[in-house]
C-alpha positions as CSV (number, residue, x, y, z in Angstrom):
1,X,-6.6,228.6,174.6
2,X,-3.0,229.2,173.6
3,X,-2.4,231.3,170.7
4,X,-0.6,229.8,167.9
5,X,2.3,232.0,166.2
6,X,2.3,232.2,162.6
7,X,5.7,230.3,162.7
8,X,4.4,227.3,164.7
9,X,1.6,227.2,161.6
10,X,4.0,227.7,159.2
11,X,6.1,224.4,160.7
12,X,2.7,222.6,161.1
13,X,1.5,223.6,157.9
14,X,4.7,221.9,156.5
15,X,4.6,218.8,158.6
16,X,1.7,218.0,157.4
17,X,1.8,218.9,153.7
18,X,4.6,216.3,153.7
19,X,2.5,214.1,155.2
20,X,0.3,214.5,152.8
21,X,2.3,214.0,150.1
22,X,3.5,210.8,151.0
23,X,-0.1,209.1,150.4
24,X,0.3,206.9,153.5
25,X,-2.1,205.8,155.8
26,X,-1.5,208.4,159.2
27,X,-2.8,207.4,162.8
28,X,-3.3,210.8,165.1
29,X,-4.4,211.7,168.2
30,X,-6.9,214.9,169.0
31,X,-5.5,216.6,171.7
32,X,-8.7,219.1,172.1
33,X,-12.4,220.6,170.9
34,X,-15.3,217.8,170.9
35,X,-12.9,214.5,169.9
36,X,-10.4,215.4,172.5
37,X,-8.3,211.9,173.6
38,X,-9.6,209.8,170.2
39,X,-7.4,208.3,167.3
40,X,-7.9,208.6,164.1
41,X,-6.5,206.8,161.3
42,X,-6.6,207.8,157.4
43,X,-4.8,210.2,155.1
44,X,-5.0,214.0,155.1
45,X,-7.4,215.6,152.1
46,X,-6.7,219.2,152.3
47,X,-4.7,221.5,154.4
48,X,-5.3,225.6,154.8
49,X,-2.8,227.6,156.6
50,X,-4.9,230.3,156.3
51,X,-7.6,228.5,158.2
52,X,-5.4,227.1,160.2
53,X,-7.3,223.5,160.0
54,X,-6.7,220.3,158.0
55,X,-9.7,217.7,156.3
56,X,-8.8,214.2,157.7
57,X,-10.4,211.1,155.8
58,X,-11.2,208.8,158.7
59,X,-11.0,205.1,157.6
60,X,-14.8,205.0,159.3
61,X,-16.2,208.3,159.9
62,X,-15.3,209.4,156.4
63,X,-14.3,213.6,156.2
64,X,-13.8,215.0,159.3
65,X,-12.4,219.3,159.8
66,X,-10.1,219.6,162.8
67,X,-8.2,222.7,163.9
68,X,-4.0,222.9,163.9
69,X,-4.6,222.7,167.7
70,X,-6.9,219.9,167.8
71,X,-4.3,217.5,166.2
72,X,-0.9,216.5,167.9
73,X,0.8,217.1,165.0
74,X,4.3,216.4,166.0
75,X,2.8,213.2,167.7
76,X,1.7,212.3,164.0
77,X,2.4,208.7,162.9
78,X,2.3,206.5,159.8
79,X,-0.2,203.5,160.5
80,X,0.6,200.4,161.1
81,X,-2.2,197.4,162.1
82,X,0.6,195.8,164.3
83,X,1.3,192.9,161.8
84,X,4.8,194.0,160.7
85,X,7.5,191.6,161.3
86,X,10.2,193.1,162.9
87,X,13.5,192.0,160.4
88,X,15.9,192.5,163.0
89,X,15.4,190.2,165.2
């Protein structure tokens, strides 16, 4: 497996703290390790950079540890169950 630079943590790390901090409701893919091509949606619980890992609260399976390089973190969304009405139309 690819080894992640301290910088690319650093700018994950961040990502996701923001993410964090907006107490929205995230969907994300795993990209890798034993959930590889599943979703996920819930919010983020805690985040270690020195770990290099993050505690997702699924909305079914509850607390659940991935690894920086499990998530596609960029890919990172906020959730949406498809009912919005889109205004501009």
């Amino acid at each position: 497996m690819m080894e992640m630079t301290n910088e690319k943590y650093d700018e994950d790390y961040r990502k996701l703290e923001f993410l964090k901090s907006t107490n929205k409701k995230l969907h994300i893919k795993i990209i890798a390790g034993a959930d590889k091509g599943l979703f996920r949606n819930g919010f983020i619980l805690d985040i270690s950079l020195d770990k290099g890992c993050l505690v997702f609260v699924d909305d079914v399976l509850k607390e659940l540890p991935y690894l920086f390089e499990e998530v596609d973190i960029p890919g990172i969304k906020f959730y949406t169950d498809g009912k919005e009405v889109n205004k501009n139309d």
